[in-house]
N, C-alpha and C positions, 0 to 999 in steps of 0.2 A: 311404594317408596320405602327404601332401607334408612332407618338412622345408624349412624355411629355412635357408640359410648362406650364413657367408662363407670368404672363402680369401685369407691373409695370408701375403705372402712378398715379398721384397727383391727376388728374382733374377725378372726380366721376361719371360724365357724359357720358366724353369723354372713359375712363376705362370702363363702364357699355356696351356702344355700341360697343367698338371692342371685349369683350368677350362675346356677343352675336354673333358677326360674325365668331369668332371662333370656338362655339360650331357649327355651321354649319356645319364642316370641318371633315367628320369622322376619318379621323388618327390622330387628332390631342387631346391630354388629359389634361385639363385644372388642374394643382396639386395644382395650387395657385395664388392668385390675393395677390400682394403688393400698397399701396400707396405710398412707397419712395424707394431709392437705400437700404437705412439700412435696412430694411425688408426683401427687397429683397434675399441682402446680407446673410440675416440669414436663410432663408427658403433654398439658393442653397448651405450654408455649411454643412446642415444635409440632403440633399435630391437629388439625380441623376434627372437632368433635360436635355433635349434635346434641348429644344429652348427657349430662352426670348424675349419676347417681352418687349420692353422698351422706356417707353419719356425719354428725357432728362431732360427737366428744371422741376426739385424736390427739393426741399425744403432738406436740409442736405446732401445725396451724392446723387449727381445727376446722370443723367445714363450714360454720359460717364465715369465719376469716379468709378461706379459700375464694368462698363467693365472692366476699366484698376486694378481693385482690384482683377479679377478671376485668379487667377496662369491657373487655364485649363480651361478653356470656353465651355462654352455648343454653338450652333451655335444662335447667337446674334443680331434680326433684331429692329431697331431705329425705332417710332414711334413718331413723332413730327408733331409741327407745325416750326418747325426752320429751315429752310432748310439750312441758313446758318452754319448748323455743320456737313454737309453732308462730306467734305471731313476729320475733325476733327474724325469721326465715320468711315470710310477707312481708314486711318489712322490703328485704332483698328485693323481690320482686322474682321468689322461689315459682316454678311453675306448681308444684305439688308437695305435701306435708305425710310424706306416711310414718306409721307408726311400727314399730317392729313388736311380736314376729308380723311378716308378708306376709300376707293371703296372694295368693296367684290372680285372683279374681281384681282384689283392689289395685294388684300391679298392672294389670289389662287396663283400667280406668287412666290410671298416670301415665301410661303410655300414650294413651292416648289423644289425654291433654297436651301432652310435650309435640305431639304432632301438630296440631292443629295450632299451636303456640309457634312452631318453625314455620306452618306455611301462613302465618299470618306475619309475620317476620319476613322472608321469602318476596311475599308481596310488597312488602314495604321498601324493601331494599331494590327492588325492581322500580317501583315509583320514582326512586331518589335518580336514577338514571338519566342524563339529559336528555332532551328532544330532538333529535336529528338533523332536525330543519332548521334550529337555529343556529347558525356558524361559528358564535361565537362559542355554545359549548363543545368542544372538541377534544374533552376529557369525560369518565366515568369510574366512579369508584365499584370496588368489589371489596367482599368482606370476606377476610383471610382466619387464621385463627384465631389471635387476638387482638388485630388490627383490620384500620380499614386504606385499602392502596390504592392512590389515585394513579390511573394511567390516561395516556393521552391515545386516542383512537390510529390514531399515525402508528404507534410504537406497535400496536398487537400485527405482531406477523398471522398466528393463526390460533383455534383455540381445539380443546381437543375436549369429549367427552370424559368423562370417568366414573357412569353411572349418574348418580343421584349429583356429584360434584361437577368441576370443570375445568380444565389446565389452560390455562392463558399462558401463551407461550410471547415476547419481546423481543423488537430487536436489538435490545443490549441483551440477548445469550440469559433472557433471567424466564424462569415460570412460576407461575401465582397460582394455586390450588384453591377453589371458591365455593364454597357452596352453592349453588345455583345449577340448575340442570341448563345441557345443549340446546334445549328446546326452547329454554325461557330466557336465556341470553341471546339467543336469534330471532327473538319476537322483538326484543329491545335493542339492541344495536343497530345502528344506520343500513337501511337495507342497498344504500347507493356503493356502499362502501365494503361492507362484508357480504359473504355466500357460503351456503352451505355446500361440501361438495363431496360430501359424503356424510354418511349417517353417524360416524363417529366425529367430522371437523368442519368446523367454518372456519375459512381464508379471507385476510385483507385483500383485497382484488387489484388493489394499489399497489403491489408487492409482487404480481406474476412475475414471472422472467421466461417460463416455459410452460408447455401443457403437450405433457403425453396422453395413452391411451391409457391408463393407469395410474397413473402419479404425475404430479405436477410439481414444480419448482417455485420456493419465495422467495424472493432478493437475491435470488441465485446462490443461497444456501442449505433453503429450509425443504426437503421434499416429503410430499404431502401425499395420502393417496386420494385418486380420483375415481371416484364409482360411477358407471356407466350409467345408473339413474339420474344422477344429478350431472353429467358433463355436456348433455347437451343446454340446460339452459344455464350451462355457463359461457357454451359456447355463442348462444345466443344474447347475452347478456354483455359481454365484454368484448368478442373476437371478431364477432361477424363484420360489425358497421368497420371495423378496423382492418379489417383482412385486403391486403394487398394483394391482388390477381392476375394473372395474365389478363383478363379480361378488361382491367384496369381499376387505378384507384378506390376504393372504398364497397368494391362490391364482390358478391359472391361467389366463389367459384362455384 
């Protein structure tokens, strides 16, 4: 699994060599280098990030004020030379406290606490998920960058992978970008209702309008592709009992 982050710090030098050590690190995606919290700030309100890297002492908001500004926090490791804010940064509910300079070694440790901190997170956010079988829930949150967005299972036309994330695409023309893999939004979502029908997208099945050999149609706007692995049991799933015949009503050609 890849995370995304970024790495915020004032001192240019001291910035330059820890994200040198992080490209190191192959699950790790560098989306953005800030020099203060304000930046910072700005880059994780339009952008899904997984981990921060952060000093404290910056010039305007520093980076425990950065923290305490996230309503939903991506997992959060402090890089200083201050050690006296070690408990100030616990506090937060910091994933990790390192001390600068980085050893490579101790950066492989906090990495890998930040992992294990998302997919415990991960799972949690899966649990919150309604149950299928009760009708009355017919919505589900997802958790976006810094917000959490309720949608109602009706609206999702179809969802699309994007690696380690996931594009929930609506029929009011909008898409949600979530942290959550393909894989684990199609263990949790109503299986009467959605399908996978191909390796990159699950479709509302409520939504067909056409189904080619290739690509499929939703609401008779949205086209989808359709992978020959997965088209016959969709054809089985939704087509067959419905398929009108020569033969007559409700049965197969």
């Amino acid at each position: 699994m890849s995370y995304r982050c970024i790495l915020v710090d004032d001192n240019l030098l001291e910035r330059d060599d820890l994200e040198a050590q992080l490209r190191k690190i192959p699950q790790l995606e560098i989306v953005g280098v800030a020099e203060n919290g304000l930046e910072a700030a700005s880059m994780l309100s339009s952008n899904p990030v997984d981990i921060v890297f952060t000093d404290i002492d910056m010039p305007g908001l520093n980076g425990l004020s950065l923290v305490r500004s996230l309503r939903i926090r991506p997992a959060v490791i402090i890089v200083t030379a201050h050690p006296e804010y070690a408990i100030q940064g616990f506090e937060l509910d910091v994933v990790d406290f390192m001390a600068k300079p980085v050893m490579f070694e101790r950066l492989l440790q906090s990495v890998q606490k930040a992992g294990d901190y998302l997919r415990m997170q991960s799972m949690k956010q899966l649990a919150a998920v309604p149950d299928a079988g009760d009708e009355k829930d017919n919505y589900f949150f997802i958790r976006e960058a810094t917000t959490l967005t309720r949608l109602q299972f009706q609206d999702v036309a179809y969802i699309e992978s994007k690696g380690d994330f996931s594009k929930v695409y609506t029929l009011q023309d909008k898409s949600h970008l979530t942290l959550v893999s393909l894989k684990n939004l199609e263990a949790s979502l109503p299986s009467s209702m959605f399908l996978r029908v191909h390796k990159q997208y699950i479709i509302n099945l409520n939504l067909i309008s056409t189904i080619g050999q290739e690509e499929l149609v939703l609401d008779g706007r949205f086209t989808v592709p359709l992978s020959t692995s997965f088209r016959q049991a969709l054809l089985d799933k939704v087509v067959d009992r419905k398929l009108i015949s020569r033969s007559g009503s409700g049965s197969k050609q």
